[in-house]
N, C-alpha and C positions, 0 to 999 in steps of 0.2 A: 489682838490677843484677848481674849474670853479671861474674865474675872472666874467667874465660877458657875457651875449649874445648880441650876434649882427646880423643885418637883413643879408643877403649877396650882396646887394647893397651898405654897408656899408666895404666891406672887401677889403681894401687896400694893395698895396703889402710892403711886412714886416710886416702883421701883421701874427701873431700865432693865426688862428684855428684848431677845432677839427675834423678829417673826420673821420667816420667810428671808431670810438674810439681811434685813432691814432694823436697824434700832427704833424699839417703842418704849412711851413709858406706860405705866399698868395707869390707868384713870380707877372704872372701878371693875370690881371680880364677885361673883356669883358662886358658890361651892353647894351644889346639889348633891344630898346623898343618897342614893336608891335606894328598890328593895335588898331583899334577905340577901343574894348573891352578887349583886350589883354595884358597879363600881362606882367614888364620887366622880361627877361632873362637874368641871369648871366654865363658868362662861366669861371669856377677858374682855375689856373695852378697853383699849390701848388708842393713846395717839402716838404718830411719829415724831420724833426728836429732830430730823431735818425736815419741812415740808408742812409737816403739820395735820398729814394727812390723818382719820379714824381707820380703825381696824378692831371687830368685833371676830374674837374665834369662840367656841365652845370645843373643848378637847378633854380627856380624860381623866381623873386629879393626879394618875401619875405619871403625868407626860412632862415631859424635861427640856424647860428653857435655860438658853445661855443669857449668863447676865454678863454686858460688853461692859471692858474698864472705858469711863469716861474720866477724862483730864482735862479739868479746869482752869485755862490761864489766864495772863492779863497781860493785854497788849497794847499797844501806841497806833491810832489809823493815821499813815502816811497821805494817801490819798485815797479819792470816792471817786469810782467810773463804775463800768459794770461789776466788776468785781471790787471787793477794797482790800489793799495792801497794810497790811499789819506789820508792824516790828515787836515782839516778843519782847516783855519787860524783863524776864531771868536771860534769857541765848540771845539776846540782840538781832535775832534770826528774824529776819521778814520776808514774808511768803502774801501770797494773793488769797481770798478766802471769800467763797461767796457768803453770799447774807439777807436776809428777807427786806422787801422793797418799805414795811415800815419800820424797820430798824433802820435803815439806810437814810430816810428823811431825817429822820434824828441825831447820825452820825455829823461830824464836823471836824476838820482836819486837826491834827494835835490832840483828840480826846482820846480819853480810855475807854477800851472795851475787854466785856469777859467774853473769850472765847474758848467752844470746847472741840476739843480732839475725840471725835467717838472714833477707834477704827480705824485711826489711819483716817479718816475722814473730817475735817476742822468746817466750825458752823461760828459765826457770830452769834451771841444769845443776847447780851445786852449793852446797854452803854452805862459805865460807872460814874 
């Protein structure tokens, strides 16, 4: 579910758009204004929210990204394998949830983590 759109003269860093069907967050933005007739140009440096990957576009000032609801929870790690099993501290609900390989040495059975839901898509972010 899309929070809302926004122009890309509008896209400040920290905020979470969507590239390419992919959630980013804005690092930093560039806003070039041409000449007499000429449109602003945006240049984005976004990194990705899952992976971590960069992603640099330069697009139009009024080209229009989705900004994706991100929900932030707080859960109980069950166990650590390849994936780690979370129990949700509001729904009791535990699901399996991947998670980056240094956050996982840090992980330890019975501690808290925040994890976030972009999408229909849930990421381990940190340990509390």
């Amino acid at each position: 579910m899309v929070l809302k759109i926004i122009n890309a003269t509008e896209a400040k860093p920290g905020v979470n758009i969507i590239i390419d069907g992919a959630p980013y967050t804005v690092k930093k933005i560039d806003v070039s204004k041409t000449g007499k007739h000429g449109a602003s140009k945006c240049r984005i440096e976004a990194e990705a929210i899952i992976g971590g990957s960069k992603k640099i576009v330069a697009v139009p000032g009024h080209e229009r990204f989705e900004v994706p609801m991100v929900d932030k929870r707080k859960g109980q790690v069950l166990t650590i394998g390849d994936k780690v099993n979370i129990m949700d501290l509001e729904s009791f609900e535990t699901m399996e949830i991947d998670c980056d390989e240094e956050i996982r040495n840090e992980l330890e059975e019975n501690s808290n983590v925040e994890y976030w839901d972009i999408e229909g898509i849930k990421v381990v972010k940190r340990k509390l």
